[in-house]
Every structure is written in structure tokens, then in C-alpha cells.
C-alpha positions in Angstrom: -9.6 -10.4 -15.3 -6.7 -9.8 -12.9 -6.4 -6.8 -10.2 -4.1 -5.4 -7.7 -5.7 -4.0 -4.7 -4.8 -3.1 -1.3 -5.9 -1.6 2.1 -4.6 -0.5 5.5 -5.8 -0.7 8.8 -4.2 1.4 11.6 -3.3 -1.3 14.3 -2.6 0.7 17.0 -6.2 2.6 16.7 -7.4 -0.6 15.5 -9.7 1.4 12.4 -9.1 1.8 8.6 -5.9 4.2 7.8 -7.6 6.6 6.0 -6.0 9.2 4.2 -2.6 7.6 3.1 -0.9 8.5 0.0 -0.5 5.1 -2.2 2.2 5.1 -4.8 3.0 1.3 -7.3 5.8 1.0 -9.2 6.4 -1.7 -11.4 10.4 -2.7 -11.5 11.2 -4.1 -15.1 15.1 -3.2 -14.6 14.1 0.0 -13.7 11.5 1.8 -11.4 8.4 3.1 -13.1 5.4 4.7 -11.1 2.2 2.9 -12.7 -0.5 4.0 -10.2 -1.1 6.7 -6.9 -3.6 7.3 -5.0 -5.1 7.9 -1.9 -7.1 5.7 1.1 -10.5 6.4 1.5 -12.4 6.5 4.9 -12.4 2.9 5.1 -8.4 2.8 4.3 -10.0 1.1 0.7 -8.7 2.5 -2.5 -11.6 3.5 -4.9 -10.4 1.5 -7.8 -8.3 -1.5 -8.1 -4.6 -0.1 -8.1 -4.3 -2.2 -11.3 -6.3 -4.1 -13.3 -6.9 -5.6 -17.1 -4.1 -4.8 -19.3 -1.9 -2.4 -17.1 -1.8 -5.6 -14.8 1.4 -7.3 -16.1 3.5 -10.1 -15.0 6.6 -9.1 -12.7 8.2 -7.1 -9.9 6.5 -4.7 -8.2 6.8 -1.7 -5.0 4.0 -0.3 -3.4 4.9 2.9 -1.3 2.3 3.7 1.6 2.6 7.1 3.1 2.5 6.4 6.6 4.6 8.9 8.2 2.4 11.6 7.2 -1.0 9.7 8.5 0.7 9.6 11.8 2.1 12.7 11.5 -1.6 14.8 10.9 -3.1 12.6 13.8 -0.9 14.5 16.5 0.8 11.7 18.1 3.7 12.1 20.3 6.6 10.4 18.0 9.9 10.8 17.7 11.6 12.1 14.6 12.9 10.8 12.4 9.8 7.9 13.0 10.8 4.8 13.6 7.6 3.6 10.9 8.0 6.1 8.1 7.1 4.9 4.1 6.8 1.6 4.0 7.5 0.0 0.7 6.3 -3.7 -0.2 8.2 -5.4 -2.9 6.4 -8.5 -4.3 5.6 -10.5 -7.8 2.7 -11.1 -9.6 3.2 -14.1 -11.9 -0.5 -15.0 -13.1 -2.3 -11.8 -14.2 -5.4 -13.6 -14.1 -5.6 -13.4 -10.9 -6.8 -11.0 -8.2 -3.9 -10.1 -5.8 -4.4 -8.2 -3.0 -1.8 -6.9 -0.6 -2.9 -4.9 2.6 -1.1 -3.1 5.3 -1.2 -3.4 8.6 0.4 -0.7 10.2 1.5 0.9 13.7 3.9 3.9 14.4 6.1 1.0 15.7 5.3 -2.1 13.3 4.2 -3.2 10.4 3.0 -6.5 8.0 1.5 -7.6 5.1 0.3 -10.9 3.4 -1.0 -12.0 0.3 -4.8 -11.7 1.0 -8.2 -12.9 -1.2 
């Protein structure tokens, strides 16, 4: 059984981001929100963002909240942030499979990859 999963890790602190507001969207010629939720203390989401039959072939956007983390740690940014949300737009062709797709994130950077 496929799944969608993901995690973030604060690069500049170099822990979990923990607390971040996670919103998918599956784009099927328009853009419907499928799943949200929120990182827990090891910047893990508690369930798989999708799995089984809601995991279909196709586009999709995940939206991580990272403004706000940054925001409620009392850093010294500018605004507007130069990092703010941070969408992902990817494909999942084989919905057999697990696909997981973490953040790595800074208030001045950030990357992803297609992990295992």
C-alpha cells in the first residue's frame, strides 16, 4: 500500500521543525486541499499525509507553514521573510509506492528530495 509522508528539519538550528502547519493539495485541473496537519516534536507528521485509496496518481502541492515557525521562535527577520510558505509541487505516478518528501528549511533557504 502506497503513502505520502513528509518531515522537516530546521537547518539553521539543526533539530526537527516542530510545530509547522502542513497543508496537500492534489491539482487535477484544479486545486483541492486533501490533507493538513501539523509537525510533531520530532517535525514527523502522526499519520501518513496520504495513504491507501485517497493516495492517487497525479500532481500534487504541499504547503509548509514556515513563516509562522520562525515567526513564534523570536528571531530577528526582516518582514516580509525572505523564507515564508514554501510550496513543493511534485507527481506521484505509482501509488504502490511509499513517497516521501521532506523539508529542509532555514529562514534563508530551503530543499527537498525524494526520500525512502
Amino acid at each position: 500500500m502506497g503513502r505520502l509522508t513528509t518531515h522537516v528539519l530546521d537547518t539553521a538550528k539543526g533539530k526537527p521543525g516542530s510545530g509547522i502547519a502542513v497543508i496537500v493539495y492534489r491539482l487535477d485541473g484544479g486545486r483541492r486541499e486533501v490533507a493538513r496537519t501539523v509537525t510533531n516534536h520530532d517535525g514527523r507528521c502522526d499519520q501518513p499525509l496520504l495513504e491507501g485509496a485517497a493516495l492517487e496518481a497525479g500532481k500534487y502541492e504541499i504547503i509548509f507553514a514556515a513563516g509562522d515557525y520562525f515567526r513564534a521562535q523570536g528571531l530577528d527577520l526582516p518582514e516580509p521573510l525572505f523564507v515564508d510558505e514554501v510550496a513543493l509541487r511534485f507527481g506521484i505516478a505509482n501509488t504502490e509506492q511509499h513517497y516521501h518528501v521532506p523539508l529542509l528549511v532555514s529562514p534563508w533557504s530551503y530543499s527537498t528530495y525524494r526520500g525512502s
